[in-house]
C-alpha positions as CSV (number, residue, x, y, z in Angstrom):
1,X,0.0,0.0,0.0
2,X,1.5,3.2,-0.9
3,X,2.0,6.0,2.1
4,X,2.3,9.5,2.7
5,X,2.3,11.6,5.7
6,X,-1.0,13.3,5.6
7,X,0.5,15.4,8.7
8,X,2.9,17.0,6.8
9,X,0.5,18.8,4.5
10,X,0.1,22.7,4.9
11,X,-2.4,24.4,6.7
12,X,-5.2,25.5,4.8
13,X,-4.1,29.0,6.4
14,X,-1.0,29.2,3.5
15,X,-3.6,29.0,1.1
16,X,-6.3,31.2,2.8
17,X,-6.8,33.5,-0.4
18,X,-6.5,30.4,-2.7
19,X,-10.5,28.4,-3.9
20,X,-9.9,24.7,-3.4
21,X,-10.9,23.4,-7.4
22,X,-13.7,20.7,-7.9
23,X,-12.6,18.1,-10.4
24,X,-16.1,16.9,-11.3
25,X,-17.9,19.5,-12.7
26,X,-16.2,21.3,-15.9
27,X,-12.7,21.6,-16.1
28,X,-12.8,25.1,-17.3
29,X,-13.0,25.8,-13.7
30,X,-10.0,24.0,-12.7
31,X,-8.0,25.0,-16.0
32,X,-8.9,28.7,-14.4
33,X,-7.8,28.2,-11.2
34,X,-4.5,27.0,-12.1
35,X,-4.2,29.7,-14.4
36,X,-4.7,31.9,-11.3
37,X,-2.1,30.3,-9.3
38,X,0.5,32.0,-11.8
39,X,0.2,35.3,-10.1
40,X,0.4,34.1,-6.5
41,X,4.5,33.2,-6.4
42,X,5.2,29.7,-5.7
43,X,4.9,30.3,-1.6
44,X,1.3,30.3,-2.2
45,X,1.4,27.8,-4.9
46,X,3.3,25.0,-3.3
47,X,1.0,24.6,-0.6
48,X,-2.4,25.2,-2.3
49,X,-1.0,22.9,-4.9
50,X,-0.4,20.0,-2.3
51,X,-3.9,20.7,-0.9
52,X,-5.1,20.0,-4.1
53,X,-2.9,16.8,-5.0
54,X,-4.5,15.4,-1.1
55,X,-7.7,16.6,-2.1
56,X,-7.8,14.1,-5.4
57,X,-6.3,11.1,-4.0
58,X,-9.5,10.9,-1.8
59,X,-11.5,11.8,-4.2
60,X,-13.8,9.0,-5.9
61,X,-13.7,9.6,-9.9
62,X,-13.1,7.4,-12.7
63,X,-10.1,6.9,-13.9
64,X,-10.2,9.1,-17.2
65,X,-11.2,12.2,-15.2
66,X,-8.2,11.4,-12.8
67,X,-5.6,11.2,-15.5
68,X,-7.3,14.2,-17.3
69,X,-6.8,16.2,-13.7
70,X,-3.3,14.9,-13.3
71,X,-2.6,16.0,-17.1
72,X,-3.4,19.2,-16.2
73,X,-1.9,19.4,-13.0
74,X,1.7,18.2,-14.1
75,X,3.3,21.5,-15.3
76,X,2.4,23.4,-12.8
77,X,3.7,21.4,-10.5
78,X,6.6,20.9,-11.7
79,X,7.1,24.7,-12.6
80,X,6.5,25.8,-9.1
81,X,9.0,22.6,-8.1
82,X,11.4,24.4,-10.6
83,X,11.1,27.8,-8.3
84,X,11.1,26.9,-4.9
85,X,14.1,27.3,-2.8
86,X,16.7,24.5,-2.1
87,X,17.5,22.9,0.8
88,X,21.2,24.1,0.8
89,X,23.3,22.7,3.9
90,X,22.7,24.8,7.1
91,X,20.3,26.6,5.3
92,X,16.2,27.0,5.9
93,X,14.0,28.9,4.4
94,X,10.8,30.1,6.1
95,X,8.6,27.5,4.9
96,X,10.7,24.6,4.9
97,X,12.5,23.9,8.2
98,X,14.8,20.3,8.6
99,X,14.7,17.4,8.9
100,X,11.0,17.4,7.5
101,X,10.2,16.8,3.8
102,X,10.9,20.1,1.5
103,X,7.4,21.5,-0.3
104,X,9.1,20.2,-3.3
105,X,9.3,17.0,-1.9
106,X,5.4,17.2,-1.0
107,X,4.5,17.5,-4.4
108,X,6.8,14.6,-5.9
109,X,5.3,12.6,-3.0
110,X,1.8,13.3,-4.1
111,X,1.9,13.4,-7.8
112,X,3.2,10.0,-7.5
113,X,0.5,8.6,-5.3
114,X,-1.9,10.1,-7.5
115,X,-0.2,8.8,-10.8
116,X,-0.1,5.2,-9.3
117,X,-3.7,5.1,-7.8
118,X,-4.9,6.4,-11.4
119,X,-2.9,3.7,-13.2
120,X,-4.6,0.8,-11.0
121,X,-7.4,2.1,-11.2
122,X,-7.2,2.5,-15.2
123,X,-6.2,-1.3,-15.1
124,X,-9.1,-2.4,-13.2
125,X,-11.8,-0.6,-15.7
126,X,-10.2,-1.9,-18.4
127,X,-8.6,-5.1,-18.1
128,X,-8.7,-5.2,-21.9
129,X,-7.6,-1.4,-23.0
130,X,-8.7,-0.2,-26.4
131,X,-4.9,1.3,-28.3
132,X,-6.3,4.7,-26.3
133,X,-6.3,3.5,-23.3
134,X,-2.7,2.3,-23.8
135,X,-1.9,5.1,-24.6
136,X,-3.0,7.0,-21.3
137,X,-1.5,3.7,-19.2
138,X,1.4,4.7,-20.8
139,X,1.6,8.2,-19.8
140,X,1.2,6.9,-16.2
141,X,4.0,4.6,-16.1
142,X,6.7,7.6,-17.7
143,X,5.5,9.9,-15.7
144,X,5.1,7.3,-12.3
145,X,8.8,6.8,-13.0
146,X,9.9,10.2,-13.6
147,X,8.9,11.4,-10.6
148,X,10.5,8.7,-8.7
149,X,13.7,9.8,-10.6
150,X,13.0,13.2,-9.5
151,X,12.7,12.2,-5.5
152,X,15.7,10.3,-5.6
153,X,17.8,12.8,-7.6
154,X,16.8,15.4,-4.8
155,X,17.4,13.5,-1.9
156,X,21.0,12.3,-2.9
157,X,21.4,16.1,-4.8
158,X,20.6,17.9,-1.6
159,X,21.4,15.1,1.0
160,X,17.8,14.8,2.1
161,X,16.1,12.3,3.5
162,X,13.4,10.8,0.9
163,X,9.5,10.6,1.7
164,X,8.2,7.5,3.7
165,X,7.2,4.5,1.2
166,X,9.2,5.8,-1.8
167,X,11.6,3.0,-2.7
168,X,8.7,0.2,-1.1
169,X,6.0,1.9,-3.4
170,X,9.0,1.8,-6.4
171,X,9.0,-2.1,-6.0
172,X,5.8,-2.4,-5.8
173,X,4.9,-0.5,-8.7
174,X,7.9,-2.7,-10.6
175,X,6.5,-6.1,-9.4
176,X,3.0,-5.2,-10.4
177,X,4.2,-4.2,-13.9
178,X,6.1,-7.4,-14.6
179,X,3.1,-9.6,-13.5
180,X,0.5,-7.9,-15.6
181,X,2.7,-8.0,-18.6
182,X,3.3,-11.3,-18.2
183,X,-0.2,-12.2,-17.0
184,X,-2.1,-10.4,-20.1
185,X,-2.7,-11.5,-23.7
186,X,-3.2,-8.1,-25.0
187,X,0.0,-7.6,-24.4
188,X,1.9,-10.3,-25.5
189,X,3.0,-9.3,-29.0
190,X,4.0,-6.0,-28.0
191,X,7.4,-5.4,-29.3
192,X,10.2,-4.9,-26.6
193,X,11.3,-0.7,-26.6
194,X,14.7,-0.4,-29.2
195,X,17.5,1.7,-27.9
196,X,16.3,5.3,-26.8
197,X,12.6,4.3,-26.5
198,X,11.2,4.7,-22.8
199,X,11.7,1.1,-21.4
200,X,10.2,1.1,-18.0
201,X,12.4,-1.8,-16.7
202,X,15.9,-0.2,-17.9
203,X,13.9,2.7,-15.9
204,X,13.8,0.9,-13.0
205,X,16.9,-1.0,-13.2
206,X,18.5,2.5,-13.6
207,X,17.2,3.6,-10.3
208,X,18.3,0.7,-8.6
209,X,21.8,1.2,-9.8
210,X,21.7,5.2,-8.5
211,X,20.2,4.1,-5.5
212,X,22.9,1.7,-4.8
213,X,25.7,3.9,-6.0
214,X,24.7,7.1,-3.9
215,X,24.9,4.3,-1.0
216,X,27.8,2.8,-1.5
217,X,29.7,6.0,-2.7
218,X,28.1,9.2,-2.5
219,X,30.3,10.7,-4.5
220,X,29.6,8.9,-8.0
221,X,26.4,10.4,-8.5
222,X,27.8,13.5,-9.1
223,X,29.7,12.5,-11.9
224,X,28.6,13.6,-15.1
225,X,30.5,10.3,-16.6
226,X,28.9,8.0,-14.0
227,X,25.2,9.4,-14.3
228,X,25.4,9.4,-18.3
229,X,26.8,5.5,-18.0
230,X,23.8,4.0,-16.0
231,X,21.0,3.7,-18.7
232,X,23.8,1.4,-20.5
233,X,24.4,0.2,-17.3
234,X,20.8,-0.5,-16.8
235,X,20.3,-2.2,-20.0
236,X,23.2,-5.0,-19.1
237,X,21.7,-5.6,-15.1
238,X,19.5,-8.5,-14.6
239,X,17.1,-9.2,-12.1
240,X,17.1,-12.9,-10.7
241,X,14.7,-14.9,-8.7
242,X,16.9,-15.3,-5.0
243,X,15.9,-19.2,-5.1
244,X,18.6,-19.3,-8.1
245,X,21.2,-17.6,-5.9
246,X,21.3,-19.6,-2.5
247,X,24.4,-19.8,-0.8
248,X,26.2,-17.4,-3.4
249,X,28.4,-14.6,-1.1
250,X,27.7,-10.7,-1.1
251,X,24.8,-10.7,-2.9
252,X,23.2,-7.4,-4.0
253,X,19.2,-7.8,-2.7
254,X,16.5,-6.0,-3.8
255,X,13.0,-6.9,-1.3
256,X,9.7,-5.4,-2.5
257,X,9.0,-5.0,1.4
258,X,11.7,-3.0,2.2
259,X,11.6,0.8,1.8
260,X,15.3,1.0,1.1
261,X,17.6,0.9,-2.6
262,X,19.7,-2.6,-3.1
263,X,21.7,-3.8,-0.7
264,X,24.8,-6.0,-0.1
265,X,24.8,-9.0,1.8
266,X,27.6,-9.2,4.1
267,X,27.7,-13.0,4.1
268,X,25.8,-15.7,1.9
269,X,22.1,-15.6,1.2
270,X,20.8,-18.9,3.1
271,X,17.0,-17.9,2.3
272,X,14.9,-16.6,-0.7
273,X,12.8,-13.0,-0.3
274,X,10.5,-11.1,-1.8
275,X,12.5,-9.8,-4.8
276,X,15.4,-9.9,-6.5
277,X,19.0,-10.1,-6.3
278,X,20.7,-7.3,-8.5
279,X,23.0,-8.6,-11.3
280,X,24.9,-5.2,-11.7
281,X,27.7,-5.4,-15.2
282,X,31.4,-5.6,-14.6
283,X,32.1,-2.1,-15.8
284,X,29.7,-0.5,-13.0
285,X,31.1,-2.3,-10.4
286,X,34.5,-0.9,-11.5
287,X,33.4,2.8,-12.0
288,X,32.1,2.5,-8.1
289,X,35.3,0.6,-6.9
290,X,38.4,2.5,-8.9
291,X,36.7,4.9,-10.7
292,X,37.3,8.9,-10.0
293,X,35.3,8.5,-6.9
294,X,38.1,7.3,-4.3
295,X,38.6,3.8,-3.3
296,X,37.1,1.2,-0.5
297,X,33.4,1.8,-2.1
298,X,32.9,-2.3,-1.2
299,X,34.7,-1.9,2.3
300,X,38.1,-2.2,0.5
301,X,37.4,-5.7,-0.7
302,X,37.7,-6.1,-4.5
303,X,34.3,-7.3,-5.6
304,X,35.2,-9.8,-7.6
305,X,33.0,-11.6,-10.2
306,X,33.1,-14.3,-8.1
307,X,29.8,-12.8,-6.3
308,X,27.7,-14.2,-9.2
């Protein structure tokens, strides 16, 4: 089940000049309101715009009117994300105060939510989508994984602790993709995405790999070289049933469950999990041990290719 702190979210107070939109009744309305939000300066934005984002995950529509919402809601949000102020070290602003999420966060957090409640919900009402409806699912899925990308990216940018659920609601969201596609005939002829195309496991796989990086060496990810390698990267890792790699040594784990990026095992793995075990390539594994980043990223151990 995906979470988010609903005691986090402003007091209607920040937004006491701002109307709350409907989003069943004409979208001129809401279209208008947004429009309206232009002139208020992202200090009134932010906070009328997470409203808002709370406000439709509880609210019962289907799920075309929800994606049409979100639509509309996505540049905005990310424009007023584009001008609120960073979290810079020993630094806080008047509305953002440590070690609690950032505004920015807030919204990331919620558009998310709102993206993947929309998707299942889109999956349920049709089980058998129409080349329209596959269209809008896959609008969800780039934009459910863009803003994971953009929460991660944050948090390791600006050293910030990430939003409750994110990396447990990533692995959901990646285990409930692989078992639809593979569960559903409509979708079996569907060609795999060439080089380029938006591939949602190399989108998840690349994730993983920055997730594991930041944790392993902080310093990698702010590589220009490093973050340009991983989609390549990404492409080349493999995913494995844990059943298939008892007893092998310093495993890197991946469990649905747990609300954390890969880890490494420090011994053998003596039982299976919910998950996967992470089959990084050689050439990652030697950017994070002798690359520019310093040395001792694997507890100055060589990792050898020995682990799988």
């Amino acid at each position: 089940m995906l979470s988010f702190d609903a005691q986090s979210i402003p007091s209607p107070l920040a937004i006491r000049e701002c109307t709350r939109p409907r989003f069943d009744t004409d979208l001129d309305a809401l279209k208008d309101w947004l429009a309206s939000l232009r002139t208020r300066g992202v200090r009134q934005a932010g906070p009328a715009l997470v409203l808002t984002l709370e406000n439709l995950r509880k609210a019962e529509l289907s799920a075309s009117r929800r994606l049409t919402v979100l639509s509309l809601l996505k540049a905005p949000v990310l424009k007023t994300c584009a001008g609120l102020p960073k979290p810079y070290a020993g630094e806080a602003t008047a509305t953002e105060t440590a070690p609690g999420l950032t505004m920015e966060q807030r919204l990331g957090r919620l558009m998310f939510v709102n993206l993947d409640r929309a998707l299942h919900q889109l999956d349920k009402e049709h089980p058998v989508p129409s080349e329209r409806q596959q269209h809008k699912r896959l609008w969800l899925i780039r934009n459910l994984f863009r803003f994971a990308n953009r929460q991660i990216r944050y948090a390791i940018l600006w050293k910030a602790a990430l939003p409750a659920g994110t990396w447990r609601d990533l692995h959901e969201l990646h285990l409930y993709l692989s078992s639809r596609r593979s569960n559903s005939l409509w979708d079996l002829d569907a060609q795999r995405p060439t080089v380029g195309e938006f591939d949602q496991e190399i989108e998840y796989k690349t994730l993983l790999l920055l997730g594991l990086a930041a944790k392993l060496k902080d310093a990698a990810p702010q590589s220009e070289y490093f973050m340009d390698g991983l989609p390549a990267w990404a492409a080349q890792t493999r995913l494995e049933d844990p059943h298939t790699r008892l007893g092998r040594l310093r495993l890197f784990t991946v469990e649905v469950s747990a609300d954390e990026p890969p880890r490494q095992l420090q011994g053998s793995l003596d039982m299976a999990f919910r998950g996967w075990v992470l089959q990084p390539p050689y050439p990652y594994l030697h950017e994070l041990e002798s690359g520019p980043f310093g040395l001792g990223a694997f507890g100055g151990r060589p990792l050898g290719l020995e682990t799988f």
